[in-house]
C-alpha angles and dihedrals in degrees: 000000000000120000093153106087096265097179088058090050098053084052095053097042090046077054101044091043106029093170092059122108119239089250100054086036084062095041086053089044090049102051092047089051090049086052090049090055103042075054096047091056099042089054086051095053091042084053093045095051093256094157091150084095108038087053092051083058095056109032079069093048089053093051090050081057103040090052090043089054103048109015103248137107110245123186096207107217124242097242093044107124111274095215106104090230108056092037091058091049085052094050095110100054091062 
């Protein structure tokens, strides 16, 4: 499914690489309209108030530091609080 002008991109990627073949032109062109999209739809869900991902994200990235502070493995519950500060406060009851 290509919503990003594909087409355009094709173009742009056979003039930037001219040595390319078509083939690995429309792989490139490809993988940078695939990137566009999966932009596209996270700036969607950031715009329509979709946190339940952001906060998966960093719910990891607060269990990489929990564990790297004080050297042990933590699993941060989904309805810990998602402001840096409390849920720090609230590190050792995980």
């Amino acid at each position: 499914m290509a919503t990003f002008h594909s087409e355009a991109v094709l173009e742009a990627v056979l003039e930037s690489a001219p040595d390319a073949s078509t083939a690995e032109a429309a792989a490139i062109a490809s993988a940078v309209s695939a990137h566009v999209r999966d932009q596209e739809v996270a700036a969607a869900a950031q715009a329509d108030g979709d946190d339940d991902a952001e906060w998966t994200d960093r719910r990891w990235r607060f269990a990489g530091r929990v564990e790297a502070t004080t050297s042990r493995r933590v699993e941060v519950p989904t309805y810990a609080p998602t402001e840096g500060w409390r849920a720090a406060g609230r590190a050792d009851r995980f």
